[in-house]
N, C-alpha and C positions, 0 to 999 in steps of 0.2 A: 938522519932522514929529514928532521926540519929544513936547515941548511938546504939541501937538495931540492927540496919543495918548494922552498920559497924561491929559488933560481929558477926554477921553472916555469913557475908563478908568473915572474918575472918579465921571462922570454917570452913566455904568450900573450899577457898583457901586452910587450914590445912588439910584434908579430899582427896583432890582432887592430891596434892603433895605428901600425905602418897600413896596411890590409885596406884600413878603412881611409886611407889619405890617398891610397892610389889607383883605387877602382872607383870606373867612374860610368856610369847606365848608358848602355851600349843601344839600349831598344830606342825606336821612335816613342814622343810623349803620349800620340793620340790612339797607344795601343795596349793591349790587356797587358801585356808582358811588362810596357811600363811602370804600371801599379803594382806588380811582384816584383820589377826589379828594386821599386821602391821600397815594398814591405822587406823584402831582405833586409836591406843596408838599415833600415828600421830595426830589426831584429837585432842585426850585429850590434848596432850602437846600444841597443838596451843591454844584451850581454856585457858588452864593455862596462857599462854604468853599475849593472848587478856584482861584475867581478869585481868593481874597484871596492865598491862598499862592502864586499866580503872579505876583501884586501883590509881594510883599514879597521875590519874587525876582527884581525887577525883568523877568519876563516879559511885558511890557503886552500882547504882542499873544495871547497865550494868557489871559491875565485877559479880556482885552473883549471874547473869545470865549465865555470860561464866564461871563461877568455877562449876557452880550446871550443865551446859552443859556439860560440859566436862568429870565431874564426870558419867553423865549417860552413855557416850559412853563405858566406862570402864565397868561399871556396867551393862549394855548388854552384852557387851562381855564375861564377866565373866559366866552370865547365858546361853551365847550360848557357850560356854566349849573351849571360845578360848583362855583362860590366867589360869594357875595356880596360885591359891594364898597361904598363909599360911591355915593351919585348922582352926587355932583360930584366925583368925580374924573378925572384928565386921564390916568391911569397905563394904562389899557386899552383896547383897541379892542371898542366895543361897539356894538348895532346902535341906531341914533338915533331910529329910526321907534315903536319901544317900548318903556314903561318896561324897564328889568334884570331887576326880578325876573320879569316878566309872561314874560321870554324866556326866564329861566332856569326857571324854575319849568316852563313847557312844554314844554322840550330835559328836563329830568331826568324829568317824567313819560311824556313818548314814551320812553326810554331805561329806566326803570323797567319800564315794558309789555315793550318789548322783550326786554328780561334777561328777564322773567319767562315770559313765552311762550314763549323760546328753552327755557328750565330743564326747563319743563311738558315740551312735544317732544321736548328732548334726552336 
């Protein structure tokens, strides 16, 4: 089971460092979406940092929880259209039926309207 664990360990930590080298904040700077695309990619990199130091503490099962955390924060964000990534990559769950950007770019301008409308009312 070690053995096992720590390969897994492993691949997530791999997964999770690729993840963060190829998304890249798809929203305009001067908008709310910006500063959560920010806080994500914030998030993932502190998981990455948590799981190395559980790594190197030989905690595996705490590391492959903060690399597969981390990983997911990224991989939301990606489905809610706040990071551009390559076409062909394997690293995300993205919808098939249409291009990335076409979905992202429609997820961040519904969400743009949205913050904006709410601001207007609020």
């Amino acid at each position: 089971m070690s053995a096992e664990l720590d390969q897994k360990t492993e691949q997530y930590e791999s997964m999770l460092k690729s993840a963060l080298s190829e998304a890249t904040v798809a929203v305009p700077p001067e908008t709310a979406l910006h500063a959560g695309a920010t806080e994500v990619l914030n998030m993932a990199e502190a998981y990455l940092q948590d799981g190395q130091h559980f790594y190197r503490n030989d905690d595996l099962v705490n590391a492959l929880a903060a690399f597969s955390y981390g990983y997911g924060w990224l991989d939301a964000g990606v489905r809610l259209g706040l990071f551009n990534i390559p076409a062909d990559t394997e690293l995300f769950t993205t919808w098939p039926s249409l291009p990335l950007s076409v979905v992202g770019d429609s997820i961040c301008r519904t969400c743009i309207a949205v913050l904006n409308f709410n601001t207007k009312i609020g």
